[in-house]
N, C-alpha and C positions, 0 to 999 in steps of 0.2 A: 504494500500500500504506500503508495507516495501522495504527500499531501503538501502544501505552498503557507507559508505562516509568516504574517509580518509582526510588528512589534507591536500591533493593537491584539491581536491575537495571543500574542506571549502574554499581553496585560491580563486578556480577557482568563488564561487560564489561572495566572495569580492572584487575578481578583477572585477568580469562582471556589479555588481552594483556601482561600482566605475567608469568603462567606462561612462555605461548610462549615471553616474550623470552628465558628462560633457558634454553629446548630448542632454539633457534636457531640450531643447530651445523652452519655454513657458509652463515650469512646467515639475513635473516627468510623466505626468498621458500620457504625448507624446510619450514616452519608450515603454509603454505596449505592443504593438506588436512584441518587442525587448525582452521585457522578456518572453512574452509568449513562443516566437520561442526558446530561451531558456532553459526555465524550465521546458517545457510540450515536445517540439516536440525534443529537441536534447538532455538535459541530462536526460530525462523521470523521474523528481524529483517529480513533481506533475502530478495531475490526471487534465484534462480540468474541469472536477467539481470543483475540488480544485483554481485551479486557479480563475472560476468565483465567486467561492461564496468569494472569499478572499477579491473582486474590489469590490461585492456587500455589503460584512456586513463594510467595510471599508467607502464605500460612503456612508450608512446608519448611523454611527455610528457618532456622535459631534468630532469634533479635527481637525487634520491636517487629507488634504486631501492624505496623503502621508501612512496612515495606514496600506494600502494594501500591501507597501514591507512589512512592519515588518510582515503580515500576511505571506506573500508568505517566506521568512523565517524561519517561526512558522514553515509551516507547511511542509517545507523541513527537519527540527531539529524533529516532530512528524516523520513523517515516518521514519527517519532515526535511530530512538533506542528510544525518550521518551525527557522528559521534559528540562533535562540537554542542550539536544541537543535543540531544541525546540528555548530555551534560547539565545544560542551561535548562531543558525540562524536567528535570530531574531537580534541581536544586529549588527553581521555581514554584514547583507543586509541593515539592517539602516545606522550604520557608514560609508560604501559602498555610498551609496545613496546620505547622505547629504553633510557628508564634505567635497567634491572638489566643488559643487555648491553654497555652503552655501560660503566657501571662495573667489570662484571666481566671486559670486556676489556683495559681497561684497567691494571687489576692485575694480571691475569692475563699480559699480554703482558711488564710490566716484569719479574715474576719469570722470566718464560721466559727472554728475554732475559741476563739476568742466572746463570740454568741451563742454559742450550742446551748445553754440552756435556754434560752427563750423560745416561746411555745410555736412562735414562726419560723425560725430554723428546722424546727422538729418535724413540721408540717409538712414545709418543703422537702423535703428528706423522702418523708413518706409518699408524697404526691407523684415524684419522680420516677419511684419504679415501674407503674403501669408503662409510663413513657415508654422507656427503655422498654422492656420487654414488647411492647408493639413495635418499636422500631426494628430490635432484633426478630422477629417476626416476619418483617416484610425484606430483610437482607434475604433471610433463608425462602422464604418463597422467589424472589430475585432469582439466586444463585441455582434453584434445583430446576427452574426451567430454562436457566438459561444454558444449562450445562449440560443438560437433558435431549440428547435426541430424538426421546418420543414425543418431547412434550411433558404437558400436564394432564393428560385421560387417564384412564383406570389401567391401560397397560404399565403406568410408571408405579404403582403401587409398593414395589419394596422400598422403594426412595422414600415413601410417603411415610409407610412403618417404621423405616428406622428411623423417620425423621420424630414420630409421634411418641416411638419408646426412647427415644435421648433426650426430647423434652418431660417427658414424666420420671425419667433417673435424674434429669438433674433437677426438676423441681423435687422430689421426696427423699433424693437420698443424698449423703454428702462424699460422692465419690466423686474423686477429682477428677475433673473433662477429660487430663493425657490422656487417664483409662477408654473415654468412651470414643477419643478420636482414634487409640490405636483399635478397639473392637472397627469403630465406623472403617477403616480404611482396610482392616483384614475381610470385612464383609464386603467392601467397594470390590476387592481383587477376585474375590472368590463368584460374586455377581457378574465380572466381565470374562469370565473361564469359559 
């Protein structure tokens, strides 16, 4: 894929990962369907290949789970002319990314901190989860159709189960996720036999 990028377009993508960072409420990986509509369906920067395998070698890979922007930059600065570029999208979409949540967590946590007992702190605290969990919700519906060759019908059904019995182990039990991603990815191999 080769694509043509001036320096409003560099802007545009620093700005858009800079928005995100601040909608980022229980991590960046909440965004994805924000950047997907983005990068793949409105400024056609990436390919849906490109985009998935960028979440996948990112979440595979040791480090911050956050790898995947500087992927999904990478691989906007590749199509776009070569290494150089590659580089500058890479850097762009991180710096984008982290520094307004990296900051406003940061402030944000010391006054908590500092107010955790007031009944509105507390509130807030509590109001938030449902959030998160819808937003984690709609990545994971994202990601299994978009990764899905049959789609979403009744033939993709074991997708669906394990997806139904990883959500109810990690809601009831306190078994830590490695465990269910190394179960999820030994069932992944054994599904593609």
């Amino acid at each position: 894929m080769s694509i043509t990028l001036n320096w409003h377009d560099w802007l545009d993508l620093f700005g858009h990962f800079l928005s995100l960072s601040l909608m980022a409420i229980g991590g960046a990986v909440t965004t994805i369907p924000e950047m997907h509509r983005f990068l793949v369906i409105d400024q056609h920067w990436l390919t849906e290949a490109q985009f998935a395998s960028s979440i996948a070698i990112a979440q595979t890979s040791p480090g911050p789970n956050t790898l995947y922007i500087a992927l999904f930059g990478w691989n906007v600065g590749l199509n776009a002319g070569g290494y150089a570029q590659a580089i500058l999208g890479m850097t762009l979409s991180m710096t984008g990314a982290l520094l307004p949540s990296m900051l406003l967590t940061y402030y944000t946590a010391r006054w908590c901190r500092k107010n955790r007992d007031q009944i509105g702190v507390r509130v807030f605290m509590q109001g938030m989860a449902p959030i998160v969990v819808a937003l984690l919700l709609s990545i994971g519906w994202l990601l299994s159709t978009v990764s899905s060759p049959q789609g979403q019908g009744a033939e993709n059904w074991p997708l669906w189960l394990l997806t139904a019995v990883t959500a109810a182990v990690t809601w009831k039990t306190k078994i830590h996720s490695l465990w269910m991603l190394m179960v999820g990815a030994i069932l992944g191999v054994l599904m593609s036999l």
